[in-house]
N, C-alpha and C positions, 0 to 999 in steps of 0.2 A: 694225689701224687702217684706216680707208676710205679710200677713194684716189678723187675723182671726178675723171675725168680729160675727160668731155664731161655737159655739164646737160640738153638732152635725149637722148631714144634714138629715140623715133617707137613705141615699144613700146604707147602708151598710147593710139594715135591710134583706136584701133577700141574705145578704151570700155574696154579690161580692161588690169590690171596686173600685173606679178609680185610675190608675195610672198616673202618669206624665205628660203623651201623651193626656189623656182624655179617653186611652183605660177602658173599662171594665172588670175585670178578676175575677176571682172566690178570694176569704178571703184564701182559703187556698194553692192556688197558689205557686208554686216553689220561684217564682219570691217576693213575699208577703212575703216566710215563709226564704227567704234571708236578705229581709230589715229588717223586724222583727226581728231576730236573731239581726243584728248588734243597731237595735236600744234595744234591751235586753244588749247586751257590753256597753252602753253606759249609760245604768241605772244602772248596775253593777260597772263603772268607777266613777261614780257620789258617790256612797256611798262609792268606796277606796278615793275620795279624803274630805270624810269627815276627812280624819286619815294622809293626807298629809300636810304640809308645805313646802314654797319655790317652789326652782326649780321644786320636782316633782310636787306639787301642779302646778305648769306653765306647766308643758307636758302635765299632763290628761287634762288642760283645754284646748287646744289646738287640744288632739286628739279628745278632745268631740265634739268640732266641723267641724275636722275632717269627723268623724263619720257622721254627719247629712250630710255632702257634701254626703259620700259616699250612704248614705240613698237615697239622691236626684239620684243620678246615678244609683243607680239599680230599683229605682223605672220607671225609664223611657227608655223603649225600647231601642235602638240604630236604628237610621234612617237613610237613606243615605243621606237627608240632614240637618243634624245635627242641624246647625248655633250655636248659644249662648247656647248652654245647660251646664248646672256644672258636670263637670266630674271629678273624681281622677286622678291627674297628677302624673307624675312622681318624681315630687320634695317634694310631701308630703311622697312618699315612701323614699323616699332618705332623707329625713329628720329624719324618724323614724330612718333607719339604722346608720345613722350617732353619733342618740343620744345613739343606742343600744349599738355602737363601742366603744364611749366615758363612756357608764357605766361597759362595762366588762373591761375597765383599771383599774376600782374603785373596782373590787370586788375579794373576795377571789377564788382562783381556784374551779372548782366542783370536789368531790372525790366521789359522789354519786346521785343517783336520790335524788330529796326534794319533801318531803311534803307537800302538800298546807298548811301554816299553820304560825307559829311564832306569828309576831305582828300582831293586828287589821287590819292596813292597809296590810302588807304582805298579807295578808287571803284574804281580800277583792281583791286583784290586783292578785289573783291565781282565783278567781272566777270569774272575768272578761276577765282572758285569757280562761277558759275553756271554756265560752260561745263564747268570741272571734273566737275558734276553730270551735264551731258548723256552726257558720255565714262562715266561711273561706268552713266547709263541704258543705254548702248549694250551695254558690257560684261558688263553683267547680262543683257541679251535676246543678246547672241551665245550668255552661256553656255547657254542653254536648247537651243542649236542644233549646240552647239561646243563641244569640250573649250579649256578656256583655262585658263590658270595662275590657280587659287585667290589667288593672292597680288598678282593684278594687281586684282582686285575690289577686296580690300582695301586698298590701297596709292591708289588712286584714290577712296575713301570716306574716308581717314583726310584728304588734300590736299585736300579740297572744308573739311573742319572746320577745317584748318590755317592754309587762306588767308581763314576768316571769323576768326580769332584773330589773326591777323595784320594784319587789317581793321580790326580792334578797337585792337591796339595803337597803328597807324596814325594811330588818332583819340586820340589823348592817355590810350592806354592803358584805353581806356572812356570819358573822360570826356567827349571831345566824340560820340560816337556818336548819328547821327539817328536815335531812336527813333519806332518806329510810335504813333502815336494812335488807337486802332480807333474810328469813327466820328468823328474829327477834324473832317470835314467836312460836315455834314449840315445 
């Protein structure tokens, strides 16, 4: 369990932070501006479930924590010897997709792109996927540079589709969903 026993430390005043390991990296680090991304989805999911009840209420709670696992996992190198570290397994992706599967039986078919938009909570869970996307971009360009857990790519791709189905639901299930108009406007 963590123990914060003071909120700052001054560690962070010259620009760099510690990670996981103990290593030192720069604040604006690949690796930093990864976790951050996902813990930004994760403040984003916190205000859609102000606008949630029930079940969804019990998924975001879940992925929020989730989240912080995955936080813990990119925060901290990959070493070769590992031992007890928290990593994104595969049953937490397989979890999402399973829930993803079980909401697109519930929802009306798509006839078009959607809006970010409708209900409160709709809106909010279209805002937390497009951040969820930017953590998904970040993650995919550390790995180019960085060994990272295979399963945190994943796990953050499957959250981005999960909180557009859950967008969905949001909106009466499909049916109230703002659909695009391509040249609407013209």
């Amino acid at each position: 369990m963590v123990k914060l026993t003071k909120i700052y430390t001054r560690g962070g005043d010259s620009g760099e932070t510690s990670l996981g390991d103990g290593q030192r990296t720069p604040k604006h680090s690949l690796r930093v501006a990864s976790y951050g991304a996902v813990d930004e989805t994760n403040a984003a999911i916190g205000l859609a479930r102000l606008h949630c009840k029930g079940e969804m209420a019990e998924m975001l709670s879940r992925i929020q924590n989730d989240l912080f696992d995955l936080g813990a996992d990119l925060c901290r190198p990959i070493a070769v010897d590992e031992g007890e570290v928290l990593r994104i397994i595969e049953a937490q992706v397989e979890r999402l997709e399973f829930e993803i599967d079980s909401m697109n039986e519930q929802l009306e078919p798509l006839t078009s792109f959607i809006l970010p938009g409708g209900t409160a909570a709709s809106a909010n869970l279209h805002l937390a996927r497009t951040i969820a996307r930017r953590a998904e971009r970040l993650i995919s360009e550390l790995m180019t540079v960085e060994a990272v857990n295979p399963a945190s790519l994943r796990y953050i791709n499957r959250l981005s589709d999960h909180l557009f189905q859950l967008a969905r639901m949001a909106n009466d299930q499909g049916r109230a969903d703002v659909l695009w108009q391509p040249g609407g406007n013209r």
